[in-house]
N, C-alpha and C positions, 0 to 999 in steps of 0.2 A: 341321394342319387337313386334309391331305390323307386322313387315316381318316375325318373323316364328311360321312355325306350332302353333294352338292352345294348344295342350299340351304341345309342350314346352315350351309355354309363363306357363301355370301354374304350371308345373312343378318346373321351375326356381322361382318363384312365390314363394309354397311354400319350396324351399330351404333356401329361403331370409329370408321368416319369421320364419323358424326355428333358422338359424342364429343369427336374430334379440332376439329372445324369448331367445336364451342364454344367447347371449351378455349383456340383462337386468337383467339376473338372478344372472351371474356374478356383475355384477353392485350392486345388492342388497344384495347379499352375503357379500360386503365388503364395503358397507356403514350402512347406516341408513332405517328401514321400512318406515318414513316419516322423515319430517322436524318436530323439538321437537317445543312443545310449546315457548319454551325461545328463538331459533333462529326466529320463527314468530314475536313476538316482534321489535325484533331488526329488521328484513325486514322491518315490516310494516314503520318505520321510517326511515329507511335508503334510503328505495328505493323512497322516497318523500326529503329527504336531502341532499343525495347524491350518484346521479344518475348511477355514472360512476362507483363508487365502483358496485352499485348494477347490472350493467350490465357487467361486469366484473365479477362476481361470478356466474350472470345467465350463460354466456357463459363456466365455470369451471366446471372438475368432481367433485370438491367437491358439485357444486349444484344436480347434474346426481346424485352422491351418497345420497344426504339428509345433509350434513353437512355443518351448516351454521354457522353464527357469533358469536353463544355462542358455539357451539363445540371447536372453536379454541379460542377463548380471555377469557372464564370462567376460575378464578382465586378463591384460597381460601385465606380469610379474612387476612390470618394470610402472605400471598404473602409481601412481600417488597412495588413491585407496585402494587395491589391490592388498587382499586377505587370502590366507590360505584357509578353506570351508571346507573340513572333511577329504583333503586330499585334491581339491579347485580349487583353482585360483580365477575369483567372480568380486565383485564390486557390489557393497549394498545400496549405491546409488546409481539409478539408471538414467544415464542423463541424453539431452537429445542427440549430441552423437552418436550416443549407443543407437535410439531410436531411429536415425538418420541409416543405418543398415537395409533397412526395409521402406522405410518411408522419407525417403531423400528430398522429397520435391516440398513435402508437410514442414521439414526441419526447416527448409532455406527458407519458405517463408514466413514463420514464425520469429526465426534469426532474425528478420528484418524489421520486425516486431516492436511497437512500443513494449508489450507484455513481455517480450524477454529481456529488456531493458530494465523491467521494476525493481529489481536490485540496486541499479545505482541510486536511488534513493536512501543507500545508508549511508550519503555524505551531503546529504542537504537539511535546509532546515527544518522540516518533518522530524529527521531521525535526531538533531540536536532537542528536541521537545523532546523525545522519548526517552533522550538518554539519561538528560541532564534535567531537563525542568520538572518531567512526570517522575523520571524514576531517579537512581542512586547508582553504586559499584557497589553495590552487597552480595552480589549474583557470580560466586568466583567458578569457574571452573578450570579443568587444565588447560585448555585452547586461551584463556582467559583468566593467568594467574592475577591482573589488578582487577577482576570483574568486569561486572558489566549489567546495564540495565535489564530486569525481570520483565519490565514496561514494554523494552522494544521486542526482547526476544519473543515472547509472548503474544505481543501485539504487531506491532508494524513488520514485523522479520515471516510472519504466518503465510500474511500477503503479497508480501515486495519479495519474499526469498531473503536468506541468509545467506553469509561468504563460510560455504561449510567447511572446515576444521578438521585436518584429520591427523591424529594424535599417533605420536609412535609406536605403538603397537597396533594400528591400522583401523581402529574404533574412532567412530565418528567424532568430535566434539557434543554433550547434551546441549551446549547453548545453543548451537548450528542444526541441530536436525536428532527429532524430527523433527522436518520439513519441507514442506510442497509449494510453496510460494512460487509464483509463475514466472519472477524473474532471478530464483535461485541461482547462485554463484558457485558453480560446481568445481571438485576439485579437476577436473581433465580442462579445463580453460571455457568452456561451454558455460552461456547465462539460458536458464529455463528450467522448466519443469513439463515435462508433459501430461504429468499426471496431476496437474493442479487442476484440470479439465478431464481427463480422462483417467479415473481413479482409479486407483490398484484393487485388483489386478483382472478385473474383468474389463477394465481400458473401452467403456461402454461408449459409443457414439451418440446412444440415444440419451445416455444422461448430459453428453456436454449441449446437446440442444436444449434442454428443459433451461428456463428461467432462474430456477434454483441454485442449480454448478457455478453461474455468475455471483448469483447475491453471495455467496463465501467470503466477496473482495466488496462488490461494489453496493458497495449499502452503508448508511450510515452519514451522520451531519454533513459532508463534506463531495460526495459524491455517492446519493441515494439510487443509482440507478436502476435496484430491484422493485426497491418501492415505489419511483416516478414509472416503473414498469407496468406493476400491478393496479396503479390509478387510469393509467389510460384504457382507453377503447381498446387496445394490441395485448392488453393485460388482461381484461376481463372477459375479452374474446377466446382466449388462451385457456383461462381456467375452467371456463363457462364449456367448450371443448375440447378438453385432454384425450377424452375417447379418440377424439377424428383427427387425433393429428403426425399418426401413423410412424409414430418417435424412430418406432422399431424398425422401419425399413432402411435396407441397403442402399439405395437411391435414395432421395428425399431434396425432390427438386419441389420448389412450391409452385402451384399451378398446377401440376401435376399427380403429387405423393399426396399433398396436403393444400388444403387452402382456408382452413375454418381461423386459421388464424397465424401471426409470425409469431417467432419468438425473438432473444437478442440473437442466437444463431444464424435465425434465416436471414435476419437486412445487414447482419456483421461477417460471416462467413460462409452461410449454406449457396447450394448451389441453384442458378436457376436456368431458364431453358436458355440464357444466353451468359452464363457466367458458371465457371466449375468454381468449386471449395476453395476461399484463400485461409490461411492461418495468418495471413497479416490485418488486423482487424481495422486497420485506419485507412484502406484501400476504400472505403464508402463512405469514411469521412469528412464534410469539407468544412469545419471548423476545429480547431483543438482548445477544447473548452476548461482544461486545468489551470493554465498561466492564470497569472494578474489579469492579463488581458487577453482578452480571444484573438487568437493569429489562425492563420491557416496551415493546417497540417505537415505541409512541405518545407514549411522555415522552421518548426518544432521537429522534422526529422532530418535537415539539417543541420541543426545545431545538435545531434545526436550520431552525427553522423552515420544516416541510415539510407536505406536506398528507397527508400520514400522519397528522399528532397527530388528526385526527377520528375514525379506522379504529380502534376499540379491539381487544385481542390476542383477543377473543372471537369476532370475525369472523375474523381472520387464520387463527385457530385453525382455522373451522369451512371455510377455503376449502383449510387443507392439508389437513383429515380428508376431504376428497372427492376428492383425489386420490388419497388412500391406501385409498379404498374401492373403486375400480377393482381392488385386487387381496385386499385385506382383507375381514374384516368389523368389523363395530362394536365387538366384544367386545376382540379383536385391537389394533384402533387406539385404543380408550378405555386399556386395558393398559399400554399403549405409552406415552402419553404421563404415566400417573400417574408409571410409572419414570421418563420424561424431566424432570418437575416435580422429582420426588426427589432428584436429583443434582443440578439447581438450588439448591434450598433449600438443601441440605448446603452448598455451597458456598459458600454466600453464610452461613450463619450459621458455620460453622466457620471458614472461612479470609477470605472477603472481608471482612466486618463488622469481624471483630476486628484483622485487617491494614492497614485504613487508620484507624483509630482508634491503631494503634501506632503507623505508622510518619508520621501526624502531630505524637505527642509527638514522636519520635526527629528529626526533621529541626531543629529548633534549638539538636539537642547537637552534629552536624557541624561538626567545623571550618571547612569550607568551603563556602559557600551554594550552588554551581554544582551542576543536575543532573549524576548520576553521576559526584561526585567521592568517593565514600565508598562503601565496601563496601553499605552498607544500602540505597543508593539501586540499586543491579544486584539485590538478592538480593529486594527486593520487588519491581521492573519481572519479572523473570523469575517470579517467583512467580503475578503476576496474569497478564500478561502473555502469558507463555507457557504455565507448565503450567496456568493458570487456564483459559487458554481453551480448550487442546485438552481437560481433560477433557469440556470443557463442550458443544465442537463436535461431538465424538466423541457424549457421548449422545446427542445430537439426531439423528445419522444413525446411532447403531446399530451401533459400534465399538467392540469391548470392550475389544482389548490398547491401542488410544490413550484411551479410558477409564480403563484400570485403569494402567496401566504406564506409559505416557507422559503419564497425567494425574494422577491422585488419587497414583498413589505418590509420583510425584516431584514434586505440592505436599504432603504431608507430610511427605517426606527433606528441604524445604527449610525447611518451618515450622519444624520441633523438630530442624532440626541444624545450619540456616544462621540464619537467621531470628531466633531465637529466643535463641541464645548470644551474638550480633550486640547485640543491643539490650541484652543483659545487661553485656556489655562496655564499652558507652555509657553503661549507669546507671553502674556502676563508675571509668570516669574522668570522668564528670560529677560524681560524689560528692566524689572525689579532688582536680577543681580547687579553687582558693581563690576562682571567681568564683558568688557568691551566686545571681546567677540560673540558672546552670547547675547550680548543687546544686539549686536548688526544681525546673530541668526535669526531673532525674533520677529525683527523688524522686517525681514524677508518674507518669514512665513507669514506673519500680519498681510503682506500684501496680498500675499497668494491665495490665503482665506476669502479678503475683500474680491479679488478678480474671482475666484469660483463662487461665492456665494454672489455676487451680480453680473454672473453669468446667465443665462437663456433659461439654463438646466435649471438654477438655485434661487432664481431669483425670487421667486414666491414666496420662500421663507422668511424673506427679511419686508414681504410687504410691497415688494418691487414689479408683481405679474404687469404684466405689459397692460395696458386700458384695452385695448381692440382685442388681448387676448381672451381678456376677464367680459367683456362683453359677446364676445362669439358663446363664449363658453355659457353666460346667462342666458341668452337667446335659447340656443339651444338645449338647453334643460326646459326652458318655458313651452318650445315645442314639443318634447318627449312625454312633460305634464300634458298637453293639451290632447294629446293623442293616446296616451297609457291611462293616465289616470282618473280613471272613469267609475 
């Protein structure tokens, strides 16, 4: 400021401190006049015990507002986990109730949440692999005098949330927590964590937009979507500009704050000049790409019974094309999702459809009724499961090698080479037994092979491509040679 004009150096001057003198008024408006006597306390000890909590909160708006460690962990007596801590009685878990104090509107929509949901996954069968197939009961603790899998607690319980435990003397269960998993099952009746996103105890904004805070969950065989992140153009846009994309600010509309790139934040929750912040992240969804087969969002929170089932995929649709118009246009983003539709369909008529239609017959000719005791019961969980879903997540963000290569090739390496000689094997010693009903199951499934493998989809494996099909198709390589290959 010292090159211009003296008045305009104070000028500018006091503009600042106008600004500034809001911006704390604001601030005091929607916090606290001070820090209460009862968060002093807890300071005075924390910040000499432990350090990093206490600079962690120094650096948070909740310190900027006045609200400290008994605003958020004060619990009354009559609490489940309610502890007496030095003369308080405060809770060591802050669950979105609690946060619901201050942030009423953030709670009800995340409540609505598939994310606060991910806890019931401890009674499907993901959680019977973990329990039973991956791990053992050698894992006892008091919450869990017959034990319990090291597998899930460890693994699946990190992500999905545990059903936390709290033992009579008012100390947690160790199987149960710690634990920040997003669909944690707290003991005041509440499912969520808020700090599975916004991490203790600086409760950063800017870290739950970074790309990173997701991949904690979503990454990995089954649903990559850090990595189908960091492959696409939105990925490499992102890292290529971290400088310019203004994490830190209090506003943070795109088109506006930022536009060198989105993150999963900006097209899943952030705000834009025609949509405020939701925390229900399936509000911009219009497919739900987990199942067997892709349904649309509203019959998956229906059957959840959530307040999604009213939001049909049409709106969801029309709330993520306005984020993508921020840097698109209509031609671009109409484009975009005919191809994203397209590899749905495929998907669902080639492999999903005909996959649990099969591997329905095939489960009665197992010897043995227990999930994944039998080849067929891995080689279809992985099939849907895994490469079903990454081709499927990859389209959606625009991923070609986890599209093509890690998706679509390796659910057809697994159709017509696991899959497929699998079930064949089963009609075969179904036939073979002397037990009557296992012949009539076999003979079922024999049909059902025959009808999908000379179907539209399959038929090329057995030698069957249509003649006009297999003719267009030469034709046309002849021209792409006559024209490319030069």
């Amino acid at each position: 400021m010292r090159n211009l004009p003296p008045w305009t150096s104070r000028a500018l001057l006091c503009v600042f401190v106008g600004l500034l003198t809001a911006s704390m008024a604001h601030a005091q408006a929607i916090g606290l006049p001070e820090i209460s006597a009862k968060s002093k306390e807890c300071i005075e000890c924390h910040k000499k015990q432990n350090v990093g909590i206490y600079q962690q909160w120094g650096e948070s708006k909740h310190y900027r507002a006045n609200v400290g460690c008994y605003e958020c962990h004060a619990a009354e007596k009559s609490d489940v986990d309610a502890v007496n801590h030095y003369n308080h009685t405060i809770a060591v878990i802050v669950s979105p109730k609690d946060c619901a104090r201050c942030h009423e509107k953030e709670v009800k929509q995340f409540s609505g949440s598939h994310h606060a949901k991910a806890g019931r996954i401890l009674g499907s069968l993901d959680n019977v692999l973990a329990e039973v197939v991956e791990g053992n009961r050698d894992f006892i603790t008091p919450g869990f005098p017959h034990g319990n899998s090291a597998a899930a607690v460890n693994g699946c319980w990190q992500c999905h949330g545990s059903q936390i435990k709290v033992l009579p003397d008012g100390k947690l269960d160790p199987a149960t927590y710690p634990n920040s998993g997003i669909g944690r099952l707290n003991p005041d009746g509440t499912e969520g964590s808020c700090n599975a996103c916004h991490t203790r105890h600086a409760f950063s904004a800017a870290q739950a937009r970074h790309p990173d805070t997701c991949g904690k969950c979503h990454l990995g065989p089954d649903h990559p979507q850090k990595e189908i992140y960091e492959e696409s153009k939105h990925g490499i846009a992102f890292f290529s500009n971290i400088r310019k994309m203004n994490l830190e600010s209090n506003k943070w509309i795109v088109g506006e704050d930022y536009w060198a790139a989105p993150t999963c934040a900006t097209c899943h929750m952030s705000a834009t000049k025609n949509q405020s912040v939701t925390h229900d992240i399936g509000m911009r969804i219009s497919w739900n790409n987990r199942p067997k087969i892709s349904v649309r969002p509203e019959v998956a929170d229906a059957k959840m019974g959530l307040p999604g089932k009213d939001v049909p995929w049409q709106v969801r649709r029309a709330n993520m094309k306005d984020v993508c118009s921020n840097c698109h246009n209509k031609n671009w983003i109409d484009n975009f999702y005919i191809q994203y539709d397209g590899l749905i369909e495929m998907y669902n008529e080639k492999y999903a459809k005909p996959g649990i239609a099969l591997y329905a017959l095939a489960k009665p000719l197992r010897p043995y009724k227990a999930p994944f005791s039998h080849e067929i019961d891995w080689i279809w969980f992985e099939l849907w499961h895994h490469e079903g879903r990454r081709a499927r997540h990859a389209a959606s963000m625009m991923a070609p090698d986890y599209t093509h290569w890690h998706g679509t090739y390796d659910l057809a390496k697994t159709f017509y080479t696991h899959l497929i000689p699998s079930l064949r094997r089963m009609v075969k010693e179904g036939l073979e037994s002397k037990d009557d009903k296992k012949i009539a199951m076999a003979k079922k499934l024999d049909a059902k092979i025959t009808e999908v493998m000379n179907s539209k989809n399959h038929q090329w494996a057995i030698d069957k491509l249509d003649p006009k099909e297999k003719a267009r198709r030469d034709a046309a390589r002849k021209e792409f040679q006559k024209r490319y290959n030069k």
